[in-house]
BAGU-271601 format. One line per 10 residues: number of its first residue (from 0); their letters; for each residue x, y, z of C-alpha. Coordinates in Angstrom, 3 decimals, always signed. Last residue first. Layout:
N
NUM	A	X:Y:Z  ...;
//
This chain:
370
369	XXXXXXXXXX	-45.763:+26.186:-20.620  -42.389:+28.092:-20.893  -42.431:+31.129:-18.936  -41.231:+33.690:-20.589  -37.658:+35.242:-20.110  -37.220:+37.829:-17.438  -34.818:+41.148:-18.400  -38.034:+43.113:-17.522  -40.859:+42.876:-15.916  -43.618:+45.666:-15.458;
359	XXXXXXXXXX	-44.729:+46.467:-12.067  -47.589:+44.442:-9.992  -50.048:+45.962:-7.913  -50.797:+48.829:-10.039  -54.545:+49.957:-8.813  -55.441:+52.652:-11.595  -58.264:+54.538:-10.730  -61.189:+56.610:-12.451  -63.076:+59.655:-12.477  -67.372:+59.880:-12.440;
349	XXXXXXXXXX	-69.770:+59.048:-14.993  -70.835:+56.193:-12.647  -69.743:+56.663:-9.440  -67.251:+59.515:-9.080  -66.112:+63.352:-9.340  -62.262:+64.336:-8.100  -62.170:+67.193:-6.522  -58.792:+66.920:-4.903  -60.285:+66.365:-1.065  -62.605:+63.818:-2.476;
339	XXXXXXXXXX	-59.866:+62.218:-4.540  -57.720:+61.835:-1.414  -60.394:+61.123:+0.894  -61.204:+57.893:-1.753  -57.385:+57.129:-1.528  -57.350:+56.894:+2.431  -60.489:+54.425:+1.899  -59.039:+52.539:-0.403  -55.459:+51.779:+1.606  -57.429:+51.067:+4.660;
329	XXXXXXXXXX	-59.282:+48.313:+2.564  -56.299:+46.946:+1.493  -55.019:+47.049:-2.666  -56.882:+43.872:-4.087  -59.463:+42.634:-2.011  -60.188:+46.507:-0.866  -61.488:+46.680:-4.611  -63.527:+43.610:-4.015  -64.973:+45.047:-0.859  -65.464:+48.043:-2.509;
319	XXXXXXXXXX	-67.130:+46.837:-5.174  -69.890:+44.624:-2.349  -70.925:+48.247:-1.262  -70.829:+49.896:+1.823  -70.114:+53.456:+0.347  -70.819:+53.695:-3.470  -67.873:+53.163:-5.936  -64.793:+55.359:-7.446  -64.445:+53.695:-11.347  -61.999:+51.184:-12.000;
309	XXXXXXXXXX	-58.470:+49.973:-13.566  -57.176:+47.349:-11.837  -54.032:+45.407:-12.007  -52.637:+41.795:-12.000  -55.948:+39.922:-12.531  -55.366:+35.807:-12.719  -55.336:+34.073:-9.375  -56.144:+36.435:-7.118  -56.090:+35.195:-3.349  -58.889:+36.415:-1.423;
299	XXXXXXXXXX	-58.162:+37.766:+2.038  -60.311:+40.674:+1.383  -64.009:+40.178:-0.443  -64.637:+38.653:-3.935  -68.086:+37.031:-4.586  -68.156:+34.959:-6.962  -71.495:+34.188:-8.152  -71.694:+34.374:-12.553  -73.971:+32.164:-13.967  -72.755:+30.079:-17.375;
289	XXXXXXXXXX	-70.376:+30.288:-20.125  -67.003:+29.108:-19.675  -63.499:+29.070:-21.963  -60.686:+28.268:-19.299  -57.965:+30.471:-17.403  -55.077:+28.777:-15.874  -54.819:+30.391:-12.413  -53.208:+27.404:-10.866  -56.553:+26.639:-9.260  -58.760:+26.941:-12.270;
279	XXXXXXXXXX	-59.370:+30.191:-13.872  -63.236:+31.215:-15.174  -64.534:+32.591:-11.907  -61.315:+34.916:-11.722  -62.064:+36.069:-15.191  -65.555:+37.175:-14.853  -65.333:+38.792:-11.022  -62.169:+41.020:-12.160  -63.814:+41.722:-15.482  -67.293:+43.135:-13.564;
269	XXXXXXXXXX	-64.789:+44.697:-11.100  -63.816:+47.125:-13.940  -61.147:+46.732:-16.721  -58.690:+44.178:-15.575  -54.979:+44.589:-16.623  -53.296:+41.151:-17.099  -49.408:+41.571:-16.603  -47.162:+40.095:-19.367  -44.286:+37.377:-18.229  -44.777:+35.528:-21.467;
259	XXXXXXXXXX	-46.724:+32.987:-19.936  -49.491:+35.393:-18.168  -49.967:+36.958:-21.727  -50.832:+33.608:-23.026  -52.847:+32.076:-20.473  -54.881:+35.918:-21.031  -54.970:+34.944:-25.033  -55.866:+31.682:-24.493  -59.307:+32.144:-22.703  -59.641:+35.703:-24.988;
249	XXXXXXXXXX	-60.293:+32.834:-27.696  -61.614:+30.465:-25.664  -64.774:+33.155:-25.221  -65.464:+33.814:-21.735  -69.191:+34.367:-21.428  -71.103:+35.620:-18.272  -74.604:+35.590:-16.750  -74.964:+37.270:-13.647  -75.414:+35.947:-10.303  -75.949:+38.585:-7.225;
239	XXXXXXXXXX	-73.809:+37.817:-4.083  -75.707:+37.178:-0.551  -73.997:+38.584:+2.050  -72.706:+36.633:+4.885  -69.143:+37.623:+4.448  -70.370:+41.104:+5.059  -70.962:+40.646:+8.583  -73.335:+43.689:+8.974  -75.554:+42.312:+6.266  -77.563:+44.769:+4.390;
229	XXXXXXXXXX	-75.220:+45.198:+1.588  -77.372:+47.504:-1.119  -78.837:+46.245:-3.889  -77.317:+48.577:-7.134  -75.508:+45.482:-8.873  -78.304:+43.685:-8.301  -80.292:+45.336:-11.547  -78.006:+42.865:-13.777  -74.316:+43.725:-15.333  -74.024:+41.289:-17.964;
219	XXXXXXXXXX	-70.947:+39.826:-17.866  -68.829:+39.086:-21.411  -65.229:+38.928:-21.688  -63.022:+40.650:-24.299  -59.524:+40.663:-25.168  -57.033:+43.526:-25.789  -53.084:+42.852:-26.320  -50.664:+45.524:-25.091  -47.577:+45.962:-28.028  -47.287:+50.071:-27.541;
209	XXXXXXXXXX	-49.238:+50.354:-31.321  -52.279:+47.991:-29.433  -52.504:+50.777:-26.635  -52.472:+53.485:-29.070  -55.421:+52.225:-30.631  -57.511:+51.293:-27.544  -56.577:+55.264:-26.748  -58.075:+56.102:-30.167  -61.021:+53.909:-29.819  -61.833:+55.735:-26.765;
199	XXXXXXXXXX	-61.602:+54.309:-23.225  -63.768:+56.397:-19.952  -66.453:+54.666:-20.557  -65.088:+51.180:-19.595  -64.637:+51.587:-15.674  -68.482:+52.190:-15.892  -69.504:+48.245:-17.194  -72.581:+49.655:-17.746  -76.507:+49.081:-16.088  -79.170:+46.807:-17.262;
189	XXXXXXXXXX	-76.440:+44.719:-19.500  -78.219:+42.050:-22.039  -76.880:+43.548:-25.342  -73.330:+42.036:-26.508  -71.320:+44.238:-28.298  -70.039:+47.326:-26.346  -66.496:+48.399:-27.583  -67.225:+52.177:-27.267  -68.861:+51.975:-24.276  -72.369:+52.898:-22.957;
179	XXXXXXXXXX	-73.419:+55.309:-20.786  -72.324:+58.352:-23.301  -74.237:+57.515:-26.531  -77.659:+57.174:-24.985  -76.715:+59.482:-21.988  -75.972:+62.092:-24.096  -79.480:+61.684:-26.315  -81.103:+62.126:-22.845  -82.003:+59.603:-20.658  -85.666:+60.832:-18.738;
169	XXXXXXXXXX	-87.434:+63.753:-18.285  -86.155:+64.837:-14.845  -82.982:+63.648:-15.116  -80.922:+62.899:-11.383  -77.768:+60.438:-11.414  -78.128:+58.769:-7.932  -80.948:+56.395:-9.151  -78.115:+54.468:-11.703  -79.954:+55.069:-15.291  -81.427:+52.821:-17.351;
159	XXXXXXXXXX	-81.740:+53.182:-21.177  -85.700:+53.931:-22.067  -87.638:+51.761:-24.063  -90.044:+52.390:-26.893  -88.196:+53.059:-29.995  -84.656:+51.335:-29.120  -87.170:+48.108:-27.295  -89.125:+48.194:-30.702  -85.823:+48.181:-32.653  -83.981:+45.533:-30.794;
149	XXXXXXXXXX	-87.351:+43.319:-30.722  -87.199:+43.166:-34.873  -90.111:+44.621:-36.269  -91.832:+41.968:-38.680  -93.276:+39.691:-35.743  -95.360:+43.186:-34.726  -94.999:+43.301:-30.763  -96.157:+41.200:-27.515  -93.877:+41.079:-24.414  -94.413:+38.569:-22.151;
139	XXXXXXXXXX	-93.908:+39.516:-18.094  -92.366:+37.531:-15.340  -92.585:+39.309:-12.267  -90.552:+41.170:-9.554  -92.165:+43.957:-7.038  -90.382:+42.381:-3.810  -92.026:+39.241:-3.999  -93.086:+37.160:-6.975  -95.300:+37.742:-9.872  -95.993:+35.842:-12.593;
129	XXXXXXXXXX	-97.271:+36.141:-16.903  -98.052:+40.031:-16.706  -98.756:+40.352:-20.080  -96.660:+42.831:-21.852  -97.467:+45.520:-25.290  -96.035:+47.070:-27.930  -96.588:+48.334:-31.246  -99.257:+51.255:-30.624  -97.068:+52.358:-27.187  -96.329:+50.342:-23.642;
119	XXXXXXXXXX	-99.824:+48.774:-23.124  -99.735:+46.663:-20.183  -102.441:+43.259:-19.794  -103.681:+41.638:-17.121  -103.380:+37.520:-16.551  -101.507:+38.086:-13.302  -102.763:+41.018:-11.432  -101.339:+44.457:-11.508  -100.073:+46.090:-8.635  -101.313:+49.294:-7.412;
109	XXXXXXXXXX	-98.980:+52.642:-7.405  -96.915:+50.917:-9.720  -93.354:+49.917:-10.280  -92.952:+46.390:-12.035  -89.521:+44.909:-11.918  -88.929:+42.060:-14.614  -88.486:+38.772:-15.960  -88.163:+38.153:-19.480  -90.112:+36.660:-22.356  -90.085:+37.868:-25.899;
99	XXXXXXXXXX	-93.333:+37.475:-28.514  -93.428:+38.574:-31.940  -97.448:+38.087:-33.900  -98.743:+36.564:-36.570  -97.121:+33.201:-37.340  -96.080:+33.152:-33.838  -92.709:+33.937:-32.022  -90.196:+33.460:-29.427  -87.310:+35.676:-28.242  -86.003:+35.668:-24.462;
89	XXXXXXXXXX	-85.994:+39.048:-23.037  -82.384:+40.788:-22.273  -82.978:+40.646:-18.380  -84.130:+42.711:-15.770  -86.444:+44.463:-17.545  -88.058:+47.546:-15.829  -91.994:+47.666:-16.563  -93.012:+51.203:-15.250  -96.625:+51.680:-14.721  -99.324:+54.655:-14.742;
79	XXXXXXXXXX	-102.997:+53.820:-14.285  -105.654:+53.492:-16.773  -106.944:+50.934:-15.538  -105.955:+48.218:-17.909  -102.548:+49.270:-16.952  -100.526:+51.883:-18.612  -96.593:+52.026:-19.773  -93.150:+53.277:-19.310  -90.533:+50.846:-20.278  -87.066:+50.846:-18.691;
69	XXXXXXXXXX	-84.610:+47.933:-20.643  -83.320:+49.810:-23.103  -80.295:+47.860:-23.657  -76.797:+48.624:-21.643  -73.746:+46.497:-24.144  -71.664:+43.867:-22.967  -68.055:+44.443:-24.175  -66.267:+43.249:-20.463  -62.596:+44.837:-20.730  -59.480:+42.749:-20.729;
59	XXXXXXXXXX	-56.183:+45.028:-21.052  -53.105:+42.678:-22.047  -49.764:+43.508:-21.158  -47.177:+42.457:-23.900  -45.340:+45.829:-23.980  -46.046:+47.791:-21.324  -49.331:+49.457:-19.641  -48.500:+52.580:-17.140  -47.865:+55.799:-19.879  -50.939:+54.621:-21.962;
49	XXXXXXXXXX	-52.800:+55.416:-19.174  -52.062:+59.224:-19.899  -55.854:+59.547:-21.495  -57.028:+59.123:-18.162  -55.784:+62.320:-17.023  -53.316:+62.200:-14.383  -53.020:+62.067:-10.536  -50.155:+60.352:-9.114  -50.017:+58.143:-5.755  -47.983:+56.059:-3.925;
39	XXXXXXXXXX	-48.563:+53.499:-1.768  -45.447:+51.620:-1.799  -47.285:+48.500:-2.342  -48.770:+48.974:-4.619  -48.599:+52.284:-6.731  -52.151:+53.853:-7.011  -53.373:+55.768:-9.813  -55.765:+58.544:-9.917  -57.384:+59.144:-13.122  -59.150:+62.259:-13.870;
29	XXXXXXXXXX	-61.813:+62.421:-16.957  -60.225:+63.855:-20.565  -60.770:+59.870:-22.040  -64.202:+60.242:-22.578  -64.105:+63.963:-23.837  -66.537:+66.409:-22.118  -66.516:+64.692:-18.769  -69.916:+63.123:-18.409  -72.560:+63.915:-16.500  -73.887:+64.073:-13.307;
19	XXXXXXXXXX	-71.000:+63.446:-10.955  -71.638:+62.877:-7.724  -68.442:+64.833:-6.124  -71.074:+68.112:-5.516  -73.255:+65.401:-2.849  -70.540:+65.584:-0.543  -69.318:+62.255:+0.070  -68.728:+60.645:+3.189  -67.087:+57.346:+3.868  -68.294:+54.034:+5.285;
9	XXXXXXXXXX	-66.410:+50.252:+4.560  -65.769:+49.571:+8.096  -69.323:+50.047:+8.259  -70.023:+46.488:+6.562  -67.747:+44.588:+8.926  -65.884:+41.943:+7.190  -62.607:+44.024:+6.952  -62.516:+45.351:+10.779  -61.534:+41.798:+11.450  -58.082:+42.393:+10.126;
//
């Protein structure tokens, strides 16, 4: 349908109540809605009752990288007020003397700072503005003691970032430090979390592995772009964000596996979706990769690899919902978004989930042989 490349065609309303602002109380105690393709069904459960839709030798991929600190708060030479926000885990180097890490960066001031000039963030640490470029982005050098590693000074110094929607005026609190990150998170260079992912404990993972489904790991780092809004009205003509990715050959095999013995591969967020379906060849064969991350995933493309979905409820006109609607019909979202809306459901970031179950368990099949 044409209506699926049009950027308004992808429009809801949500009262500002359904923005959730924290938490549920228990990771896996949020709502899940799940979707039964293509009958359209739906049930509403508590996210802790996934274990009720994944089968013996499914395999749940979730992306483990990890949200750093990446909003620093600092003064110019002048005295005034700046916030460096790192767009990237910084680049390590060092002196005899002194540590140094380069990394590009948003700069929000009320004046710019020049090139050359120098931000103090606390007593051990410091940037040089190295570049700047348009739209408020630079390349910055950050300067601390060579004896304090750079994951402590940015854990002492830096804030962790925050989607603008979810309101604190003083900052992340010690909830948000534990709460926007996940429980499998190992590999810092994320800006903003891999939200489908928060709602898993290591209970759940555990009960999961005891039913027979296999868990393997992919790496995106989730960059500042994610929160750029679609300004093109033709949405095929958007440009996609790149972010950096690893797929070990480890979880490489493990996903070829699964697919051979009949198993269905359950993504965890659209940052899996976009990770594994840039890895797989034509025939879907998945293969190790490491590298920048563009696909962009809109309707009418064919998946190659991802069975199922398990996600968070996104922002209006944005390029997740178009890779959502890829899967389960953009018509078929947007009636499911009223749903949730109408049943209270809370979303974004520390919002409820949903399942899309496009394909149902096997059974009585033999593998594939490859």
């Amino acid at each position: 349908m044409q209506q699926d490349f049009i950027l308004e065609s992808y429009d809801y309303h949500l009262p500002q109540e359904n923005i959730a602002q924290h938490p549920a109380d228990r990771r896996d105690n949020s709502r899940l809605l799940v979707l039964h393709q293509p009958s359209g069904r739906i049930d509403h459960r508590t996210f802790s009752e996934l274990t009720d839709f994944l089968s013996k030798n499914d395999m749940l991929v979730v992306n483990d990288t990890q949200v750093f600190p990446a909003r620093l708060l600092g003064s110019k030479q002048t005295g005034g007020k700046i916030e460096v926000f790192l767009l990237e885990y910084p680049q390590i180097s060092g002196t005899p003397s002194r540590g140094k890490a380069v990394a590009s960066a948003l700069l929000k001031a009320s004046k710019k700072p020049q090139p050359g000039s120098l931000v103090t963030i606390g007593d051990n640490l410091s940037c040089r503005i190295l570049e700047l470029y348009e739209e408020g982005k630079a390349r910055i050098e950050l300067h601390y003691p060579k004896n304090i590693d750079l994951s402590d000074i940015l854990a002492q110094y830096g804030q962790v970032p925050l989607p603008p929607y979810i309101e604190r005026k003083d900052g992340t609190t010690t909830e948000d430090i534990k709460r926007y990150q996940t429980v499998y998170a190992a590999q810092p260079g994320a800006v903003a979390a891999p939200t489908a992912g928060l709602h898993f404990t290591d209970d759940l993972l555990r009960t999961l592995s005891a039913k027979g489904v296999s868990t393997g790991s992919v790496t995106l780092h989730v960059g500042y772009g994610t929160f750029a809004p679609v300004r093109c009205e033709r949405i095929r003509e958007h440009n996609i964000h790149e972010e950096y990715m690893i797929i070990p050959p480890e979880t490489a095999e493990a996903i070829n596996a699964a697919k051979k013995r009949c198993g269905r591969i359950w993504a965890v967020g659209t940052t899996t979706v976009r990770a594994v379906e840039f890895a797989a060849d034509d025939h879907g064969l998945v293969l190790p990769f490491e590298g920048w991350c563009d696909l962009f995933i809109v309707p009418g493309y064919r998946f190659k690899v991802i069975d199922n979905l398990i996600t968070n409820f996104h922002l209006p006109r944005s390029s997740l919902m178009f890779l959502v609607s890829a899967l389960c019909g953009r018509e078929t979202l947007l009636s499911c978004y009223r749903e949730a809306i109408d049943k209270g459901y809370r979303f974004y970031s520390y919002g409820d989930a949903m399942a899309i179950i496009n394909k149902q368990p096997t059974t009585g099949l033999k593998p594939m042989i490859g």
